[in-house]
C-alpha positions in Angstrom: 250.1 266.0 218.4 246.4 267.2 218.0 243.3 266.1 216.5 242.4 268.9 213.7 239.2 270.7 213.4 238.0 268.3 210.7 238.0 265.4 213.1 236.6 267.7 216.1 233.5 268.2 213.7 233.1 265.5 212.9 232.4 263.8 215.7 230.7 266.3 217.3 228.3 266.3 214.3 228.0 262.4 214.9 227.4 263.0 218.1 224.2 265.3 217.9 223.0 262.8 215.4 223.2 260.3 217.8 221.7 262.2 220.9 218.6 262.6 218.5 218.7 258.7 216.9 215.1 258.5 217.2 214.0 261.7 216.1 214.3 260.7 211.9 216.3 262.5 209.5 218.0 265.7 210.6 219.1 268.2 208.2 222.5 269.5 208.3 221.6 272.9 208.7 219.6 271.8 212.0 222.7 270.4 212.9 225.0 273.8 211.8 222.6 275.7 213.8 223.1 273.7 217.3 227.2 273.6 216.7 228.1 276.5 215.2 229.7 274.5 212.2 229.2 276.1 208.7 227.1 274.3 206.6 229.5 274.1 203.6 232.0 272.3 206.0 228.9 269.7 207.4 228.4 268.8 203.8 232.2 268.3 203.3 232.2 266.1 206.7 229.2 263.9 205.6 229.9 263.2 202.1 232.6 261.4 203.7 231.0 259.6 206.3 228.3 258.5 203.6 231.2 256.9 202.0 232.3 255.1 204.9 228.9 254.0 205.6 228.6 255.5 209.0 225.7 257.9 208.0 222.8 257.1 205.9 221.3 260.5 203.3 217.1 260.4 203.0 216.3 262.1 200.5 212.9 264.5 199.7 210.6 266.2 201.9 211.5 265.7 205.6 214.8 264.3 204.7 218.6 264.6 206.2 221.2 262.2 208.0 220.7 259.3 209.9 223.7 257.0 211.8 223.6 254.4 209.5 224.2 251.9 212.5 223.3 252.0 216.0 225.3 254.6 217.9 226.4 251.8 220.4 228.0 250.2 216.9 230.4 253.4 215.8 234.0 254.3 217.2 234.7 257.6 218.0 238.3 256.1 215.8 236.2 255.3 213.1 234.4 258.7 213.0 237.8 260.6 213.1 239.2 258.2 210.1 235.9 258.6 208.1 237.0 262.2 207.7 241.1 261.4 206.9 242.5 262.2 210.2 244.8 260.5 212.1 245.5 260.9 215.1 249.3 260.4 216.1 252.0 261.2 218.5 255.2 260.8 215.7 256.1 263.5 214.1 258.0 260.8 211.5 254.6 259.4 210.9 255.6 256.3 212.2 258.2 256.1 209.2 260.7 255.9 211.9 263.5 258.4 210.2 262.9 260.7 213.0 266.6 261.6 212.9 269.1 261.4 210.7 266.9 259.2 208.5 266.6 256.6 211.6 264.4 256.4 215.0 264.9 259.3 217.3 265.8 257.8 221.0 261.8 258.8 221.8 260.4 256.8 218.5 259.1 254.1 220.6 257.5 256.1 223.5 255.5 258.3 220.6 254.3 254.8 219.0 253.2 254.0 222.0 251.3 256.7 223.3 249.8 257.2 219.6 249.1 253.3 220.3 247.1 254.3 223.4 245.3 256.9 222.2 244.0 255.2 218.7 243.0 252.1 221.4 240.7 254.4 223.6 239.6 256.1 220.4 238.4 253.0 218.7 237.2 252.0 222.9 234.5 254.7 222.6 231.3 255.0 221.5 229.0 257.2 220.0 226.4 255.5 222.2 229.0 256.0 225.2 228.4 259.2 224.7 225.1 259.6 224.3 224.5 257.8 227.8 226.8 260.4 229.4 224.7 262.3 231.5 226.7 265.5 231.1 226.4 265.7 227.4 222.7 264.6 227.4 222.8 268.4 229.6 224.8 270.4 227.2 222.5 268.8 224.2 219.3 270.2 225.5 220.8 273.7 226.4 222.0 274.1 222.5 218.7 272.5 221.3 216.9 275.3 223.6 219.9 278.0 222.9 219.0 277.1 218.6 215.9 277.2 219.1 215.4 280.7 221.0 217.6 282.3 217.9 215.5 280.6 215.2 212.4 282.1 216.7 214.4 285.5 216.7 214.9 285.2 212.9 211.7 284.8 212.3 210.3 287.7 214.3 212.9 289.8 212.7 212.0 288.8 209.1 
């Protein structure tokens, strides 16, 4: 079982909307620079979001993303589903033909534990998150780290 880059992005790119809620639109690209996610896969990752209503496009000068709802309001589940991902212990799928077209002896533990894990998923928070002190850290060292290289492109070029 593990969660596949798609749904990693994604909810890290939710998340650093949501540490800067406040702030207006950001840009995907602002958002690219601070993660280290390419651009082309952001726009992939927000189209669907859009769709599922969890971020909101402005468009023209000044524009970008916004949450679309408070960050208190958004499951880390619902993020990772946004984006088609699913995060589960079976490898049937929950299809239970594990073996021999039946449940393996271990069906039930896996439905469980995929059970547990979709339950603290949907548990979570974006604003959770945000109030972690820890992450609030780690935000303002990439937002100073993104910053230093910007200003290193530009003296370059």
């Amino acid at each position: 079982m593990r969660l596949t880059t798609k749904g990693r992005y994604a909810v890290t790119a939710m998340l650093d909307l949501a540490l800067r809620e406040g702030e207006g639109p950001i840009t995907l690209a602002q958002i690219s620079r601070r993660q280290g996610i390419s651009l082309s896969y952001l726009e992939q990752l927000f189209a669907k979001l859009r769709r599922r209503g969890l971020v909101a496009s402005v468009r023209g000068p000044g524009g970008g993303y916004r949450l679309a709802r408070p960050a208190a309001e958004i499951a880390v589940g619902d993020v990772i589903a946004a984006v088609d991902e699913e995060v589960s212990a079976m490898r049937c799928g929950g299809l239970g033909n594990c073996h021999d077209d039946e449940p393996c002896l271990t069906h039930e533990l896996w439905c469980e534990l995929s059970r547990r894990i979709q339950d603290f998923l949907a548990g979570i928070s974006l604003g959770d998150l945000v109030a972690r002190r820890e992450i609030r850290e780690i935000a303002v060292r990439q937002e100073a780290r993104a910053a230093g290289a910007e200003a290193g492109e530009r003296l370059a070029g």
